[in-house]
RODO-2510 file (C-alpha; in nm, 4 decimals, decimal comma):
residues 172
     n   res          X          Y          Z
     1     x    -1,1414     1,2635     0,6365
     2     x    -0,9033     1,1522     0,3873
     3     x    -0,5699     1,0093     0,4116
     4     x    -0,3190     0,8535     0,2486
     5     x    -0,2834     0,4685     0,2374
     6     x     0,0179     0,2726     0,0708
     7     x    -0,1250    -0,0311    -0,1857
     8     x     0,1033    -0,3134    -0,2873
     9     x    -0,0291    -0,5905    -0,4976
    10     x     0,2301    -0,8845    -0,5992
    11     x     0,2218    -1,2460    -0,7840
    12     x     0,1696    -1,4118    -1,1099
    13     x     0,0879    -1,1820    -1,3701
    14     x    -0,2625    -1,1923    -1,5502
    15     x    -0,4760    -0,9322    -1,7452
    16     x    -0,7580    -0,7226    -1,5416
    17     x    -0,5572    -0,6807    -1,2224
    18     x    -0,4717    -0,3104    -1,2152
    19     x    -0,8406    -0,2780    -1,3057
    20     x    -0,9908    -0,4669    -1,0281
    21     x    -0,8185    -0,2882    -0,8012
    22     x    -0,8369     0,0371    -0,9443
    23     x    -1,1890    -0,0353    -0,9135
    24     x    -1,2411    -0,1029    -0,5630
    25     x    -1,0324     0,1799    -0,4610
    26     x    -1,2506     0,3994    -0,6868
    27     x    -1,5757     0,2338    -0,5511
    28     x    -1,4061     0,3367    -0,2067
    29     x    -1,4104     0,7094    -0,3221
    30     x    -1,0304     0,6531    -0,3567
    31     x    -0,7924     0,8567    -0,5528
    32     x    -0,5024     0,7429    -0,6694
    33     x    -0,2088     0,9705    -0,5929
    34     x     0,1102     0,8121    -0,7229
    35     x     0,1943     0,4635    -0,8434
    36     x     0,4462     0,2695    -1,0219
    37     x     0,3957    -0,1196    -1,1849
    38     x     0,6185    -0,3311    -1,2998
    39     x     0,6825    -0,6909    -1,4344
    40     x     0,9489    -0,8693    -1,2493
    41     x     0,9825    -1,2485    -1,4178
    42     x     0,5991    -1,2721    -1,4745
    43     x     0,5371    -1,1221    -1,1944
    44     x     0,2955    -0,8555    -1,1273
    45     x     0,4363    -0,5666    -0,8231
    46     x     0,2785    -0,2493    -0,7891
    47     x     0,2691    -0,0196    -0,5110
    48     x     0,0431     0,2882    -0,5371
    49     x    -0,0632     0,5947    -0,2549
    50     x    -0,3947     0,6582    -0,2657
    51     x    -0,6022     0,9096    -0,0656
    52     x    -0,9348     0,7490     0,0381
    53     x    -1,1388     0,7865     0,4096
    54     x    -1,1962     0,4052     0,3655
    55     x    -1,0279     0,2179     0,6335
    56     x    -0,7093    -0,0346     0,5243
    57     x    -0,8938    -0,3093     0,6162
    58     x    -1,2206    -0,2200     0,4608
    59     x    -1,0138    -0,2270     0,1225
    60     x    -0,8244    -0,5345     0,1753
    61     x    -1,1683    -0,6924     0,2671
    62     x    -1,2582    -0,5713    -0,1129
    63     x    -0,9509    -0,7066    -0,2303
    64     x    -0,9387    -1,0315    -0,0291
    65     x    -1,0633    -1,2376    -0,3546
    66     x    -0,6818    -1,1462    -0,4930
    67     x    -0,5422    -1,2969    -0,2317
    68     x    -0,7559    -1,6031    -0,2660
    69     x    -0,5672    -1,6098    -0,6465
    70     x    -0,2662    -1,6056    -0,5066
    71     x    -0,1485    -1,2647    -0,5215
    72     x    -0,0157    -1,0505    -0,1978
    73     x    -0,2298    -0,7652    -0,1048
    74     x    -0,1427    -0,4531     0,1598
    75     x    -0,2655    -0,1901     0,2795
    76     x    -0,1245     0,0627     0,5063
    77     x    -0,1317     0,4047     0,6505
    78     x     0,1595     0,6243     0,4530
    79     x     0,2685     0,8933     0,7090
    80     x     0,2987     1,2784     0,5326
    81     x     0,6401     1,2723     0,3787
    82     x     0,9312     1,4815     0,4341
    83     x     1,0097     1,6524     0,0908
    84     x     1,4128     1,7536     0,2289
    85     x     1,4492     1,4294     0,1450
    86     x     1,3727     1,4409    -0,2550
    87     x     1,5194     1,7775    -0,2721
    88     x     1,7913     1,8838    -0,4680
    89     x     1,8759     1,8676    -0,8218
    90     x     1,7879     1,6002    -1,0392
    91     x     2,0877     1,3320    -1,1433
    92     x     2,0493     1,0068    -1,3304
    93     x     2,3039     0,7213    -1,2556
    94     x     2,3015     0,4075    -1,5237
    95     x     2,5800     0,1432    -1,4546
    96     x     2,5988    -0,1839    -1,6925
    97     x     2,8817    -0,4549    -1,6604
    98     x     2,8671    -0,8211    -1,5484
    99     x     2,6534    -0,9594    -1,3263
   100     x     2,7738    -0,9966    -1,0243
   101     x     2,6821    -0,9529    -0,5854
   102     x     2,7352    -0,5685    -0,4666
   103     x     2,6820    -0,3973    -0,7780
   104     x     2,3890    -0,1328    -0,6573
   105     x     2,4628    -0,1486    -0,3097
   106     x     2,8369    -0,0571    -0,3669
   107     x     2,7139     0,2700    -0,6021
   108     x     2,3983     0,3547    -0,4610
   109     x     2,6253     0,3983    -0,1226
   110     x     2,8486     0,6047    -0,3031
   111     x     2,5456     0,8315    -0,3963
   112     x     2,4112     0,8204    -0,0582
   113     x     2,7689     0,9117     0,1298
   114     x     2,7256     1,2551    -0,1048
   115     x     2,3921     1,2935     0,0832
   116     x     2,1895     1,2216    -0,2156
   117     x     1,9119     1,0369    -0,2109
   118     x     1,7840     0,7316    -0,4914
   119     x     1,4662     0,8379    -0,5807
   120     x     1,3763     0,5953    -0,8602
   121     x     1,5526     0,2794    -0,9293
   122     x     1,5245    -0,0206    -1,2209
   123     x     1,7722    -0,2977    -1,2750
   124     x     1,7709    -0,5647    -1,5346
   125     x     1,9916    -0,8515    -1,5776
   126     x     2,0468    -0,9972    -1,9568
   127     x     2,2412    -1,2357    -2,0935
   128     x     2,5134    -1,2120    -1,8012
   129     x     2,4725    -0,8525    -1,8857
   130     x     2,3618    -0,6433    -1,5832
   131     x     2,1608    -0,2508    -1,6290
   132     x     2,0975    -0,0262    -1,3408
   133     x     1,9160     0,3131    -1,3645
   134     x     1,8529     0,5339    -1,0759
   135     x     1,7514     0,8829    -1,0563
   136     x     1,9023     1,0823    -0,7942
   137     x     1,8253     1,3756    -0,5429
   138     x     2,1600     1,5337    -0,5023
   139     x     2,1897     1,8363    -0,2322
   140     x     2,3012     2,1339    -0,3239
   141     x     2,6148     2,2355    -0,3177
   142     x     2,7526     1,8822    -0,3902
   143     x     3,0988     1,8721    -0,5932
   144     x     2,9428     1,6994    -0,8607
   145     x     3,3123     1,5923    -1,0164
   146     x     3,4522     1,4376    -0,7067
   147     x     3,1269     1,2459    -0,7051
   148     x     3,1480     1,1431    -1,0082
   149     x     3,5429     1,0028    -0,9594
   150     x     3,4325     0,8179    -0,7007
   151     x     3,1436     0,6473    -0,8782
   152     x     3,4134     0,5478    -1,1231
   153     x     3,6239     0,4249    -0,8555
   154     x     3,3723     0,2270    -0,7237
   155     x     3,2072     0,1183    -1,0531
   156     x     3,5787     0,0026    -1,1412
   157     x     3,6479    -0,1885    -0,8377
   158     x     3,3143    -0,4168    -0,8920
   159     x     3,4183    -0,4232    -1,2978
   160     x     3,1239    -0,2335    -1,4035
   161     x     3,1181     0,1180    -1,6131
   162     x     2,9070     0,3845    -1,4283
   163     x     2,7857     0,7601    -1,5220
   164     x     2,6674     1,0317    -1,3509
   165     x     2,4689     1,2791    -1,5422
   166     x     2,2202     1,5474    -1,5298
   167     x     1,8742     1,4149    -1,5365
   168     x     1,6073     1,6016    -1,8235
   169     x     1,3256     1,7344    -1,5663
   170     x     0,9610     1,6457    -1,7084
   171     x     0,7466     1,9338    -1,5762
   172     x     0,3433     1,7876    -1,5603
***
């Protein structure tokens, strides 16, 4: 019976690596459900769901030579999640400013008291120059303008310049 197992791989970057393991998993009978990769300073991080009636430790055994690179490697049961909490109407929040402590914690808690719920999130820092994107689940019902006000209260107070706005909806 399948299920759905959680996949993180993380280190020092180098080509082939979303490959190899692709290629275990699909060796596995594994089918890849949802992922998202990134590069964070040269380093590789990806975290992917696949559904697969291998056991977690039958694919990290596959994957152990990874590991023996360097890299991190896990694999573990994902529980069935609870779509309430990705429901609601999509919002995208982008905040730039200085660099400086508090900056998504301080906004992303101002989403959260609203009830909504990050569903996607990228920051960058530049040249002392700090970019935050988030997509965001917001319930409905929510008074989008006193929301908003208080993102701009907050985004003010850590001397940063926030917006909420309506996020385009890709339909697959």
């Amino acid at each position: 019976m399948s299920h759905s197992l959680a996949v993180t791989v993380l280190g020092h970057d180098r080509p082939g690596i979303i490959a190899e393991v692709t290629g275990v998993l699909a060796e596995l009978g594994g089918n890849l459900e949802d992922s998202s990769m990134t590069l964070l300073r040269g380093h590789f991080a990806w975290t992917l769901v696949v559904a697969a009636d291998a056991d977690p430790s039958e694919i990290e055994a596959r994957l152990a030579h990874l590991v023996a690179e360097g890299l991190v490697v896990s694999v573990l049961p994902v529980p069935d999640a609870d779509s309430s909490s990705t429901s609601g109407s999509p919002w995208l929040l982008t905040v730039h400013g200085a660099d400086r402590p508090g900056i998504v914690s301080g906004l992303t808690g101002v989403v959260a008291a609203a009830g909504g719920n990050i569903t996607d999130l990228t920051t960058r820092l530049g040249t002392g120059l700090y970019l935050l994107v988030a997509e965001a689940a917001l319930p409905t019902g929510t008074d989008v303008e006193a929301l908003q006000a208080r993102i701009a209260e907050a985004a003010a107070e850590l001397g940063v310049h926030a917006t909420l706005q309506p996020a385009d909806v890709d339909e697959l």
